[in-house]
MARZAVO-380696 format. One record per residue (C-alpha): residue in three letters; residue number from 1; x, y, z. Coordinates in Angstrom, 1 decimal, padded with zeros to 4 digits. Layout:
// MARZAVO-380696
> Ala:NUM:X:Y:Z
...
***
This chain:
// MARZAVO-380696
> Unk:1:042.9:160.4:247.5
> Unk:2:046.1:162.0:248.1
> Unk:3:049.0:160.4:250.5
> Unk:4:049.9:162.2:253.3
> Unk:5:051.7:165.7:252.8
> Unk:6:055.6:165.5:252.9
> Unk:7:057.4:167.8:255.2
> Unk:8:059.9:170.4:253.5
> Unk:9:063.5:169.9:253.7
> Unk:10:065.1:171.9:256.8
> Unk:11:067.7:173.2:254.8
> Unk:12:067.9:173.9:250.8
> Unk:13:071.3:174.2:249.0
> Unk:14:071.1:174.9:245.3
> Unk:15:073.9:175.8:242.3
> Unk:16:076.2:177.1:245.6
> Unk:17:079.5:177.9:243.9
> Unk:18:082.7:179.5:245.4
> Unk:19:085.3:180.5:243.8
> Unk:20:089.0:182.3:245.6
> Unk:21:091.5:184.9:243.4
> Unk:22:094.6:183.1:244.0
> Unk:23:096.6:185.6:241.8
> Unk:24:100.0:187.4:242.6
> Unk:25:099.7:190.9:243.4
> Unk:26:098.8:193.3:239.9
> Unk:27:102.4:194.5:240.0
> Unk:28:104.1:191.0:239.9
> Unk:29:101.5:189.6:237.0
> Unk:30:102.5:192.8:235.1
> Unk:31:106.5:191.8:235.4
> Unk:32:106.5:188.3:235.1
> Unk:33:103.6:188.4:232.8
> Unk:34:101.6:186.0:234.4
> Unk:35:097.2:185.6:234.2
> Unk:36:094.8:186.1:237.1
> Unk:37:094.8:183.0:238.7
> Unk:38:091.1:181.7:239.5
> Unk:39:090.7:178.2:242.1
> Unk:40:087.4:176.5:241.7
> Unk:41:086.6:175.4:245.5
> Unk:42:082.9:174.3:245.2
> Unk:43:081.1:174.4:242.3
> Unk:44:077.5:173.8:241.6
> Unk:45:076.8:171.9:244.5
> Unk:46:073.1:170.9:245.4
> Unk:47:071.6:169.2:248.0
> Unk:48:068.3:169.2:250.7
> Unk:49:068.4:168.2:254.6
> Unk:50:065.5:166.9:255.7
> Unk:51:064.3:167.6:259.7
> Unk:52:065.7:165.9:261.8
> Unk:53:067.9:164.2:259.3
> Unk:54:072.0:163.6:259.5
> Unk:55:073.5:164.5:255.8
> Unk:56:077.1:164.3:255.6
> Unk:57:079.3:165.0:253.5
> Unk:58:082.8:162.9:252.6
> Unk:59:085.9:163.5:250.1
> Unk:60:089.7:163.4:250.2
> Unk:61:091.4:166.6:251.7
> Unk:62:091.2:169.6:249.4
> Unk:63:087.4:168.2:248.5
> Unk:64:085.6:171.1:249.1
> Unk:65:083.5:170.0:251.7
> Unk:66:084.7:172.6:254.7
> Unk:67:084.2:175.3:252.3
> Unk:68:080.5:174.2:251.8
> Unk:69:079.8:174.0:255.3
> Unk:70:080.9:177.7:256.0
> Unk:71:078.7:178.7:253.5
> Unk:72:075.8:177.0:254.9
> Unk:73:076.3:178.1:257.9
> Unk:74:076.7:182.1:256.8
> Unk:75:080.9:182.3:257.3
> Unk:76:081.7:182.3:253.7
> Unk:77:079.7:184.3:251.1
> Unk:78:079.2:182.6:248.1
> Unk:79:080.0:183.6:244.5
> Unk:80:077.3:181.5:242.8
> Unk:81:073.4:179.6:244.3
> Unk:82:071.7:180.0:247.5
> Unk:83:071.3:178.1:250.4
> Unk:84:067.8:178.1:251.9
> Unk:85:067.2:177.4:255.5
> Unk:86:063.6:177.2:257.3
> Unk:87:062.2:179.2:254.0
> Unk:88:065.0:181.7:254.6
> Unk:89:067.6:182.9:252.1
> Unk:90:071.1:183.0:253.5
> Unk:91:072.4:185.5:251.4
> Unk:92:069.7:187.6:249.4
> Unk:93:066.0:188.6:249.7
> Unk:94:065.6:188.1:253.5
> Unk:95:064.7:190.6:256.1
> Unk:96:067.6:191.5:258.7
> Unk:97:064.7:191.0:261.5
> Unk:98:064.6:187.0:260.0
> Unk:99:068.3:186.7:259.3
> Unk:100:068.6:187.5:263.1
> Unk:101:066.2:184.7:264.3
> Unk:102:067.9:182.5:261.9
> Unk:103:071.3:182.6:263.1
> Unk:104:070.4:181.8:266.9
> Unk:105:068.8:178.4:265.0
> Unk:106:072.3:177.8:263.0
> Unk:107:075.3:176.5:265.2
> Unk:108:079.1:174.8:264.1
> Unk:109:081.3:172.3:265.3
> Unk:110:085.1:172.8:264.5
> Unk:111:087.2:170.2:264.0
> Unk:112:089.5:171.4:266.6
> Unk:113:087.5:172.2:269.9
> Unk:114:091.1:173.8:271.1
> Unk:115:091.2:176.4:268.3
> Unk:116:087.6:177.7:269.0
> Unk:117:087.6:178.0:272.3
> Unk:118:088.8:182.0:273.5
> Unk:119:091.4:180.4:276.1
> Unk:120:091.5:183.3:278.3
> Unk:121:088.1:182.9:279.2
> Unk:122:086.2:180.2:281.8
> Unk:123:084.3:177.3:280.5
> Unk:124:081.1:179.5:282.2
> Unk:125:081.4:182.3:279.9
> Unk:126:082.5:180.8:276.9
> Unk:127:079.1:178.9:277.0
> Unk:128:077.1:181.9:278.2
> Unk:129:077.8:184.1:275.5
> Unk:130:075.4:183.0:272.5
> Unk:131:072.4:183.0:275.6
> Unk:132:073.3:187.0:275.6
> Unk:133:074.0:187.4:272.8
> Unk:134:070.4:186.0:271.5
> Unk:135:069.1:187.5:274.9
> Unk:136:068.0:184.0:275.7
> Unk:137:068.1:185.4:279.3
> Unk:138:069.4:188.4:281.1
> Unk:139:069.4:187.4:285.0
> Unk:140:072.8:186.2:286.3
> Unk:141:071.3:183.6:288.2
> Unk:142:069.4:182.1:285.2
> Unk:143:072.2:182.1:283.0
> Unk:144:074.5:180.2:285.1
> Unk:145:071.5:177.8:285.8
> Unk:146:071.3:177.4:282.3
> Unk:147:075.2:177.0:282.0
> Unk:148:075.3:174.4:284.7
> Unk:149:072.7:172.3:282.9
> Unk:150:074.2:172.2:279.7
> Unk:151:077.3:171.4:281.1
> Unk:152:075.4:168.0:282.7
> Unk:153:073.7:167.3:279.8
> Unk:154:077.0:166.7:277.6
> Unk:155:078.5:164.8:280.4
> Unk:156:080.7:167.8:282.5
> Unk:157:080.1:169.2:285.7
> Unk:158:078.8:172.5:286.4
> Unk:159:081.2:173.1:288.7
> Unk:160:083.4:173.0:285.7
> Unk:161:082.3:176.5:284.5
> Unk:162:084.9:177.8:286.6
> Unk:163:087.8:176.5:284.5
> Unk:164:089.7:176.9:281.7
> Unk:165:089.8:175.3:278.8
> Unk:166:093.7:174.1:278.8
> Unk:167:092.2:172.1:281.8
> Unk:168:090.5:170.2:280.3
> Unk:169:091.2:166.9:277.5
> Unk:170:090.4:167.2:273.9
> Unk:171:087.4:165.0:274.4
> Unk:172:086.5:167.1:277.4
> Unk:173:087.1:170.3:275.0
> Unk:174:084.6:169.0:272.2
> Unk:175:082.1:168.1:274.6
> Unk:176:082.2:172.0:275.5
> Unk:177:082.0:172.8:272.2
> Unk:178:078.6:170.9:271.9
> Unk:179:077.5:172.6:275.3
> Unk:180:078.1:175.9:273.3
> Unk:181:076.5:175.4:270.0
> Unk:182:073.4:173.7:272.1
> Unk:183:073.1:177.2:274.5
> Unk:184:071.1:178.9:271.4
> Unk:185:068.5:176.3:271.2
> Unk:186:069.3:175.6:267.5
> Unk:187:067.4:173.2:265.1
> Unk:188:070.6:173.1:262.4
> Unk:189:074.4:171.9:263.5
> Unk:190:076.9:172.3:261.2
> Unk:191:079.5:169.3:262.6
> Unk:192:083.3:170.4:260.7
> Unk:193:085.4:166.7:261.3
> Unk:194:084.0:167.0:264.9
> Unk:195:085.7:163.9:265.8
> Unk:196:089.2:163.5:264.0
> Unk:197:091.5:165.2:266.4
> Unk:198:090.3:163.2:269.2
> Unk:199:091.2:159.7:270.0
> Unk:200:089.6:156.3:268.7
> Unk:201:087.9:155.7:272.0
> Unk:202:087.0:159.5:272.6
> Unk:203:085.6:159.6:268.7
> Unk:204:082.8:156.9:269.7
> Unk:205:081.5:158.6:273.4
> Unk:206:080.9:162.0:271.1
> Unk:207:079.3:160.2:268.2
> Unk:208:076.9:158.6:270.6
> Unk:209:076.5:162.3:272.7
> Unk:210:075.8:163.9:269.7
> Unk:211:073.0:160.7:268.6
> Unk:212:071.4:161.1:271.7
> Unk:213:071.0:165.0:271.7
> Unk:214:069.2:164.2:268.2
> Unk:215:066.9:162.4:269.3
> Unk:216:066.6:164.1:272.3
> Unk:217:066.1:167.9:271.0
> Unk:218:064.9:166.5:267.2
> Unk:219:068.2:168.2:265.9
> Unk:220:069.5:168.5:262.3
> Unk:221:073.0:167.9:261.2
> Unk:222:075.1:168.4:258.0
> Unk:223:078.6:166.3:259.6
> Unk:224:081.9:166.9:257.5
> Unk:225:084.0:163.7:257.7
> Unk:226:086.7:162.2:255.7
> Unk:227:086.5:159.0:257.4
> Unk:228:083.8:156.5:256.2
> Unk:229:082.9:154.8:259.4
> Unk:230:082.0:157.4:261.5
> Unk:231:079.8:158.7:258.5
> Unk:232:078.4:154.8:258.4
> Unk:233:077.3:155.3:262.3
> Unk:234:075.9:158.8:261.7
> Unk:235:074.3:159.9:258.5
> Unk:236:071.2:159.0:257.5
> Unk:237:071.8:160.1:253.6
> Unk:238:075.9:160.7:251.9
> Unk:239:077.0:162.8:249.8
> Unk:240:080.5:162.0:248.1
> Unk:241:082.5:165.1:246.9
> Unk:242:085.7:165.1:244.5
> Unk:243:087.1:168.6:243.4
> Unk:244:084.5:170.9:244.7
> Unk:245:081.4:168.9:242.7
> Unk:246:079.2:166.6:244.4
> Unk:247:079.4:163.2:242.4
> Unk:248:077.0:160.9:244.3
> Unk:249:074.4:161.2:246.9
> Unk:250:072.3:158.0:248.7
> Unk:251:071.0:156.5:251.6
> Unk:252:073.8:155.1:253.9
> Unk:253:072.6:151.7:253.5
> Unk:254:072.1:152.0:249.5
> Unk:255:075.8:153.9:249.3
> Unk:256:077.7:151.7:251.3
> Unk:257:075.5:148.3:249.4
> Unk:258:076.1:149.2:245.7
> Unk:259:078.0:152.4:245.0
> Unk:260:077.8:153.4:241.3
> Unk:261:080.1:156.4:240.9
> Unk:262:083.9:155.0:240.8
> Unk:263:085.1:157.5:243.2
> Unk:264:082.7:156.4:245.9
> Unk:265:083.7:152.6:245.1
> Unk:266:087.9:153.7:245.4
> Unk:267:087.3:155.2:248.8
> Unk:268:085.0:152.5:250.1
> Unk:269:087.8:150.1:248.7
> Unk:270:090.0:151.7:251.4
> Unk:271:088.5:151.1:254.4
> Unk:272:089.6:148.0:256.0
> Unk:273:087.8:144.9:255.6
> Unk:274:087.4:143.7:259.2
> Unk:275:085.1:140.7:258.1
> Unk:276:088.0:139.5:255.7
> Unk:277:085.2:138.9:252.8
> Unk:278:087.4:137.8:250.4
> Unk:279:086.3:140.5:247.9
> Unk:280:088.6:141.7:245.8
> Unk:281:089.2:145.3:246.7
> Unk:282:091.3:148.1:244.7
> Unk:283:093.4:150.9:246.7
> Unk:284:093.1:154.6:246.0
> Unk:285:095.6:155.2:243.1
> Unk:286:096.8:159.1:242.3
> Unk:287:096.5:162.5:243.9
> Unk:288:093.6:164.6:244.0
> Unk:289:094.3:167.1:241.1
> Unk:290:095.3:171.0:241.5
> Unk:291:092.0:173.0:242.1
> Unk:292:093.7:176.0:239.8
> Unk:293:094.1:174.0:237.0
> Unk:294:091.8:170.9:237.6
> Unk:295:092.0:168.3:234.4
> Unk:296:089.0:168.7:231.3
> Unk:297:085.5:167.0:231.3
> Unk:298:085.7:165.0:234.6
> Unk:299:088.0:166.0:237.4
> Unk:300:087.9:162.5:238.1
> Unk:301:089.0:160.6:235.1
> Unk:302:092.9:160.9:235.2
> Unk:303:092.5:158.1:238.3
> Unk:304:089.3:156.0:237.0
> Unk:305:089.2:152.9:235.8
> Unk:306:086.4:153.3:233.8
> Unk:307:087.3:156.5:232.0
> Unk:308:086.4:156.7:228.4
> Unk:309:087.1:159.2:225.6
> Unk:310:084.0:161.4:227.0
> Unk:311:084.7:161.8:229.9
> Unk:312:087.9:163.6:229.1
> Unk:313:085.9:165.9:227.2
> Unk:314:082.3:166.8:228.9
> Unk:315:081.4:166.9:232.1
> Unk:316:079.1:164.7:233.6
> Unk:317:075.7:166.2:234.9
> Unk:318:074.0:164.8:237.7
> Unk:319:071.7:162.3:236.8
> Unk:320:068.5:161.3:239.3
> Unk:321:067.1:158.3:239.8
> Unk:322:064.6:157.9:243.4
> Unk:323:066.5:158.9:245.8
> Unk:324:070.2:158.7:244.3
> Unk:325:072.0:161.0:242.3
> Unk:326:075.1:160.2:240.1
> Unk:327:077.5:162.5:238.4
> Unk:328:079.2:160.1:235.6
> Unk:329:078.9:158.7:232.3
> Unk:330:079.3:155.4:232.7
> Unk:331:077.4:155.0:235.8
> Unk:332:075.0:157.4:233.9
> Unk:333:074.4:154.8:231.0
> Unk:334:074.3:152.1:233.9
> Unk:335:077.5:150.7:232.0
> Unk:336:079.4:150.4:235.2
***
């Protein structure tokens, strides 16, 4: 007798790749006799969301991790893979008519709520648009219903439709920003460092709003961070970027437990240790290498401890194992 029937994964990223021309003008490579110069943002980068499910996504800066969510959520084209939402192609085989329904179900979260709101326009409006856009509703006196109630539900008053958004803190501002992406009705919120240009404080009351609309509306969220705690309180499954290639996805619990590639072990070994353990702990040595000329066989050997002759040679393919996925030799070989 069969167990019971697993539920498809929300949202379905395969091989996505995305590659920029970073090279001087054809006139100027002729002159100085300089190549086309090619920068590798994201490359083969794989991954499922489950309904309902927080995956997120951490690196250093220059990771690749933005660049990934503005593909998945239809602002970036991609040179290489597909992403897959709801059974839906992104990017090739769909029908307009589905690509249409799609996008009402698909909302982001910038990382600065100042720089995405239209500041000439009133909180009311700004937060009206995608209901008329989507035709969600037509009558005046629904729409500023609807307004009103969104505002309450992130913790704003309606009568704060009539403002602007410079009136407003950047808390205040983010919490608009949540009251927008939520006017769709989506299912899929794509969360770009949602929290990291507001306050310590502020950070936690938006991290708990956006837990308890979750749960509330049974919400699915791919969350960009570069800081480790908030992904601890959020995610439900990591993955760990370095150089545009995913090398390690797990559980929170597992990741955070026992992490196996050495690039999820130096950033863990960074955040502070506010039960002083005692462990012995090893700071992030090095930079993050040059994207246009990134190092041979792993990106990451130049800074790990563990590198061997192969791994300045090959790169290392992702190896599964359950519900964990490795990208390294040594971890690979279970050496490490």
């Amino acid at each position: 007798m069969s167990g019971p029937r697993r539920e498809p994964p929300l949202v379905e990223v395969r091989g996505l790749s995305r590659t920029f021309d970073v090279s001087k003008p054809w006139l100027n490579r002729i002159i100085e006799r300089e190549p086309r110069r090619v920068l590798k943002a994201v490359q083969d980068v794989s991954f499922t969301i489950g309904r309902r499910e927080t995956f997120a996504l951490v690196g250093e800066s220059g990771s690749g991790k933005s660049t990934v969510a503005k593909m998945v959520v239809g602002l970036l084209k991609p040179t290489a893979g597909s992403v897959t939402i709801d059974g839906i192609d992104m990017w090739k085989g769909s029908k307009a008519g589905d690509l249409v329904a799609l996008r009402r179900r698909i909302q982001m979260i910038f990382q600065d709520p100042y720089a995405s709101l239209n500041p000439r326009w009133r909180v009311g409006r700004i937060i009206a648009e995608p209901i008329r856009a989507f035709g969600l509703a037509k009558d005046k006196a629904e729409i500023e219903h609807r307004t009103g109630e969104l505002l309450r539900l992130v913790g704003l008053d309606p009568a704060d439709a009539r403002k602007y958004p410079h009136e407003f803190s950047g808390g205040q501002r983010q919490r608009i920003c949540i009251a927008r992406a939520l006017s769709s009705k989506p299912q899929f919120l794509v969360c770009d460092e949602p929290t990291s240009a507001l306050d310590v404080s502020v950070q936690a009351q938006i991290l708990n709003l956006m837990r308890d609309l979750q749960d509330q509306f049974g919400l699915t969220y791919l969350f960009i961070s570069h800081n480790l705690a908030v992904v601890r309180h959020m995610a439900t499954r990591i993955g760990v970027m370095y150089l545009g290639r995913l090398v390690e996805v797990a559980p929170t619990a597992e990741l955070f437990a026992n992490p196996q590639h050495p690039y999820t072990r130096m950033l863990l070994d960074a955040v502070p240790d506010l039960k002083m353990s005692g462990r012995p702990r090893k700071m992030i040595e090095g930079e993050i290498p040059n994207p246009i000329d990134p190092p041979p066989g792993c990106a990451f050997h130049p800074r790990c401890p563990f590198a061997v002759e192969r791994c300045r040679k090959e790169v290392p393919l992702p190896v599964t194992r359950g519900d964990r996925m490795v990208a390294c030799h040594e971890a690979a070989a279970r050496r490490i």
